[in-house]
Backbone as a chain_set.jsonl record, in Angstrom:
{"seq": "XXXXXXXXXXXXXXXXXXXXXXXXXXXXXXXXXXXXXXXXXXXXXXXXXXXXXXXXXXXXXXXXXXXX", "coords": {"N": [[0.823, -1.182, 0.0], [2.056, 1.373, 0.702], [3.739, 1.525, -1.431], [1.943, 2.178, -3.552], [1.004, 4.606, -2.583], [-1.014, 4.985, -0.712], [-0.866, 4.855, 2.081], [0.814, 6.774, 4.757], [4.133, 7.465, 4.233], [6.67, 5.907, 6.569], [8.844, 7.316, 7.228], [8.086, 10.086, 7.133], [8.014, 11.168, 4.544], [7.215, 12.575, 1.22], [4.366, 10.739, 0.304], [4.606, 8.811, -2.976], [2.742, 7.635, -5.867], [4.97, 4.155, -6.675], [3.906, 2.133, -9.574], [5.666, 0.476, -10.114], [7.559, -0.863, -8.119], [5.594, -1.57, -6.281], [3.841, -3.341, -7.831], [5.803, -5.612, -8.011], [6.17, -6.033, -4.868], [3.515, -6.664, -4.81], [4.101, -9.381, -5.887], [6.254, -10.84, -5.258], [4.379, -11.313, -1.867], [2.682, -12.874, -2.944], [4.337, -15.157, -4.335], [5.176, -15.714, -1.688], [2.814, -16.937, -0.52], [2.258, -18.962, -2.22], [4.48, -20.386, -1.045], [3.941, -20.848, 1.111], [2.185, -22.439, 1.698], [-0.402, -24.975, 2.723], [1.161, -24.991, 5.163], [0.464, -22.609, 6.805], [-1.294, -21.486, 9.683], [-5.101, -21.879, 9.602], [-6.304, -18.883, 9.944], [-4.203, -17.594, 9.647], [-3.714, -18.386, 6.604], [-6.211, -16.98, 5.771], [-5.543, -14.056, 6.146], [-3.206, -13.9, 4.443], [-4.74, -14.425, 1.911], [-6.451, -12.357, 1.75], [-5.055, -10.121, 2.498], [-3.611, -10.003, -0.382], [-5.669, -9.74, -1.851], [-6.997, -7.272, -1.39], [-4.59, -5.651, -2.014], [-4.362, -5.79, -4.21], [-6.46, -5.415, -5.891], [-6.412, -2.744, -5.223], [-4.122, -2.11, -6.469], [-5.34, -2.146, -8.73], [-7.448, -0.429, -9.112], [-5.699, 1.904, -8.799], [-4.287, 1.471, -11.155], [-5.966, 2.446, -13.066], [-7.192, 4.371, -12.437], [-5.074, 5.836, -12.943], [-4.83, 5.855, -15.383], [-6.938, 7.305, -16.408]], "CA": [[0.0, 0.0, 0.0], [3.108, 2.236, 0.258], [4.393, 1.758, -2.879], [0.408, 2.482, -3.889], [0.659, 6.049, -1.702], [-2.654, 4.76, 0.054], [-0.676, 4.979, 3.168], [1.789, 7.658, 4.486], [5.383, 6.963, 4.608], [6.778, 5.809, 8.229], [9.558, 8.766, 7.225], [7.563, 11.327, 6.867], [8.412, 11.86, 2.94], [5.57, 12.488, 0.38], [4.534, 9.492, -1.009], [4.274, 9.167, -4.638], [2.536, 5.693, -6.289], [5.523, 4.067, -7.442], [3.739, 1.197, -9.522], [6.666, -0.884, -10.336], [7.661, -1.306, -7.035], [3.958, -1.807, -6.198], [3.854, -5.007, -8.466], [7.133, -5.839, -7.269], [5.136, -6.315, -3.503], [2.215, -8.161, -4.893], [4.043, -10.778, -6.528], [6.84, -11.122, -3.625], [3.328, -11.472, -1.626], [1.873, -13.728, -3.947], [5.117, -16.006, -4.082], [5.478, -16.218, -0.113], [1.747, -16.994, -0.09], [2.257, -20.202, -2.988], [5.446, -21.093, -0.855], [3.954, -21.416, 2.68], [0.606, -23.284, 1.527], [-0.191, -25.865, 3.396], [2.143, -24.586, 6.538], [-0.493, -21.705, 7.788], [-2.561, -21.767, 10.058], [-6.441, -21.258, 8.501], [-5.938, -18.079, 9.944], [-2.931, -16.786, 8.622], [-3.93, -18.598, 5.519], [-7.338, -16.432, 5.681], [-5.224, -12.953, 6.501], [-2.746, -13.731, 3.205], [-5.541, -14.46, 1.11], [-7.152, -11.016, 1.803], [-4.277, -9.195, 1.878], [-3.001, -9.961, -1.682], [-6.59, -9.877, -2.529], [-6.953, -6.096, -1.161], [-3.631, -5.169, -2.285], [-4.274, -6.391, -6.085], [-7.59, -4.413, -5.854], [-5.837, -1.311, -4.692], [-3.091, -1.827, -7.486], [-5.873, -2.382, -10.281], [-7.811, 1.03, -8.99], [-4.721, 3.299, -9.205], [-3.606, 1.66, -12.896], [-7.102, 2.839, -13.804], [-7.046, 6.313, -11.662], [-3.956, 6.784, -13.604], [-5.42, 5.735, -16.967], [-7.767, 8.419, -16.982]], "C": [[0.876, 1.259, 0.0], [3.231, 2.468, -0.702], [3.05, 2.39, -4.049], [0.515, 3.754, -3.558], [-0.928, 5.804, -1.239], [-1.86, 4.452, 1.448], [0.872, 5.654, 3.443], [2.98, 6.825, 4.996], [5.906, 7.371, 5.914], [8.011, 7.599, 8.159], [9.356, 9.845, 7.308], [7.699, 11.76, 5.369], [6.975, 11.642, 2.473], [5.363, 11.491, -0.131], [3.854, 9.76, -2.148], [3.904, 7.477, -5.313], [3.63, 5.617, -7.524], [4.934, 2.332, -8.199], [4.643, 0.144, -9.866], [6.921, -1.571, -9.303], [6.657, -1.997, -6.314], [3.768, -3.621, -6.706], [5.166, -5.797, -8.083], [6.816, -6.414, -6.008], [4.634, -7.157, -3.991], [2.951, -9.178, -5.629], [5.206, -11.624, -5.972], [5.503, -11.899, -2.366], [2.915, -12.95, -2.423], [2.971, -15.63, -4.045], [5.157, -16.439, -2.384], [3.891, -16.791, -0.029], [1.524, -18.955, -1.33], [3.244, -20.632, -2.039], [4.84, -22.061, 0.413], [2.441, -22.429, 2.32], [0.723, -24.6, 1.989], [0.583, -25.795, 4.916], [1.454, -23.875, 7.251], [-1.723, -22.185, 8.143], [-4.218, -21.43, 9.272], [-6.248, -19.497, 8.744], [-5.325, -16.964, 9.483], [-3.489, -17.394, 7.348], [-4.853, -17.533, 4.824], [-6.665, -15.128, 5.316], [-4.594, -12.631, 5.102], [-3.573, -13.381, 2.039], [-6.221, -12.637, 0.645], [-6.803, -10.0, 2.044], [-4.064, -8.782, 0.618], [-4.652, -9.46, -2.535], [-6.546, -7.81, -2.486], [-6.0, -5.191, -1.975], [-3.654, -5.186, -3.846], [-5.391, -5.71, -6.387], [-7.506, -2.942, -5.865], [-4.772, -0.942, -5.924], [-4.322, -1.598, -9.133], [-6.711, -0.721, -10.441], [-6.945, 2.315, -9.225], [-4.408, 2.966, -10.636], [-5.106, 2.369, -13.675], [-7.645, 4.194, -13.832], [-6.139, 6.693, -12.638], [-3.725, 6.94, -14.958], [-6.234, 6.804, -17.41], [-7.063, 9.9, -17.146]], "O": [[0.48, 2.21, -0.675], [2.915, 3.574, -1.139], [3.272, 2.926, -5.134], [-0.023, 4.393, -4.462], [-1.848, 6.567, -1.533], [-2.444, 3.539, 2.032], [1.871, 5.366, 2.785], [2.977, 5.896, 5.803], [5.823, 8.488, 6.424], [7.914, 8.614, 8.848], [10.224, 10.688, 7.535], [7.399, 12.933, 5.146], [6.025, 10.994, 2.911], [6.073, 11.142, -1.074], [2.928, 10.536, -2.385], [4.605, 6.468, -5.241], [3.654, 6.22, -8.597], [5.35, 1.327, -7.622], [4.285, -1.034, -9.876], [6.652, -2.772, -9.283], [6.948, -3.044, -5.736], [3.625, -4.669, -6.077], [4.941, -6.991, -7.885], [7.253, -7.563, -5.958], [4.973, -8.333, -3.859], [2.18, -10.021, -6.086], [5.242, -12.845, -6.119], [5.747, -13.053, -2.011], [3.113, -14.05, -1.906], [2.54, -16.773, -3.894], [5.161, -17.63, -2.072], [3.86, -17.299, 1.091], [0.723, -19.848, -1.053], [2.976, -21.831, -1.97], [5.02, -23.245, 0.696], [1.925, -23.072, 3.235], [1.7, -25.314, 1.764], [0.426, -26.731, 5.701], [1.516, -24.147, 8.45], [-2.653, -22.8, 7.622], [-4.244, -20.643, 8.325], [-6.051, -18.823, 7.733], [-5.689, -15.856, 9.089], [-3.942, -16.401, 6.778], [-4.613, -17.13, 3.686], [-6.991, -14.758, 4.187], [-4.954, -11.642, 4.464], [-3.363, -12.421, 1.298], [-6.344, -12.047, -0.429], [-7.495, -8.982, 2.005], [-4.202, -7.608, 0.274], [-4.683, -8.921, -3.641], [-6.119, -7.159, -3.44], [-6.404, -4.174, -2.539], [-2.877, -4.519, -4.53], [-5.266, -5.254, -7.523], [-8.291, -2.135, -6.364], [-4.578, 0.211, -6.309], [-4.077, -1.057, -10.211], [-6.67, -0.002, -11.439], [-7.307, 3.401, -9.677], [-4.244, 3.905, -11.415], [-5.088, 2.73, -14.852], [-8.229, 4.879, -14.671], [-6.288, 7.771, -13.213], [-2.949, 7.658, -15.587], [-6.266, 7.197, -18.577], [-7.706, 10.841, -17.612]]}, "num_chains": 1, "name": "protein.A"}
C-alpha cells in the first residue's frame, strides 16, 4: 500500500505511487503466499488471502485512476 501512496510513509516523505515497485510487492506477496501453503494456520492462511486480494484491488484502482 506504500508503494500504492494509500498509506503515508513511516519517514515522513511524500509518497508518490511508485507502480513498479507496487507489483514488485504483490508478486513477492503472492510467491510467499504459494510457498507457505499448506504450513499456515487457517488463519494466517485467511489474513494472506485477503491481503493480496486487497492489495491487487488497490493496485488495479490506481492503474485505472492513472489511466484516466
Amino acid at each position: 500500500m506504500l508503494h500504492l501512496g494509500k498509506v503515508p510513509d513511516p519517514t515522513g516523505a511524500p509518497t508518490q505511487p511508485n507502480m513498479a515497485m507496487a507489483r514488485q510487492s504483490i508478486d513477492m506477496l503472492s510467491m510467499l503466499k504459494e510457498k507457505t501453503e499448506g504450513n499456515l494456520t487457517p488463519d494466517e492462511a485467511q489474513l494472506m488471502a485477503r491481503l493480496l486480494h486487497d492489495v491487487r484491488m488497490a493496485w488495479v484502482q490506481e492503474q485505472r485512476d492513472g489511466a484516466s
